[in-house]
Steps between C-alpha positions, in 0.01 A plus 500: 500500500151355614484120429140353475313327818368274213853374434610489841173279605565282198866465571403403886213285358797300307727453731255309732367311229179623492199768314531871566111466556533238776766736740274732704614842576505438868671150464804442716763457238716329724212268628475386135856419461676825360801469713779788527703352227188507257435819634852602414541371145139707429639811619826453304277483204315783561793670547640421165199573332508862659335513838642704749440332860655247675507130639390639870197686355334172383594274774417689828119425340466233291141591397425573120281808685822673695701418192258710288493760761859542494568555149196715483659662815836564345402591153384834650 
């Protein structure tokens, strides 16, 4: 099941206490303070809500861009 990028930049947006509108697409993730825990409890989330890919898959690239790509990626 294919969760919504919307959702997945708003739940990101939240956890760093900020808009959706004010984390650019190339913004290091980690740079702002998402931290592999954070990181961690997002995917578990995702994961309950029905998204198929794992913890690895968003931290290798913590970049809203390479997070898009790889749930575009593996939704083929």
């Amino acid at each position: 099941m294919a969760i919504d990028f919307d959702i997945i930049r708003a739940d990101v947006a939240g956890a760093l206490y900020t808009t959706p509108e004010e984390i650019g697409m190339e913004d290091n993730l980690a740079d702002m303070g998402l931290d592999s825990m954070l990181i961690m409890t997002l995917v578990m989330g995702w994961q309950e809500r029905g998204m198929d890919m794992d913890f690895l898959s968003f931290a290798e690239e913590p970049t809203l861009r390479a997070w898009q790509a790889a749930l575009e990626a593996h939704q083929d």
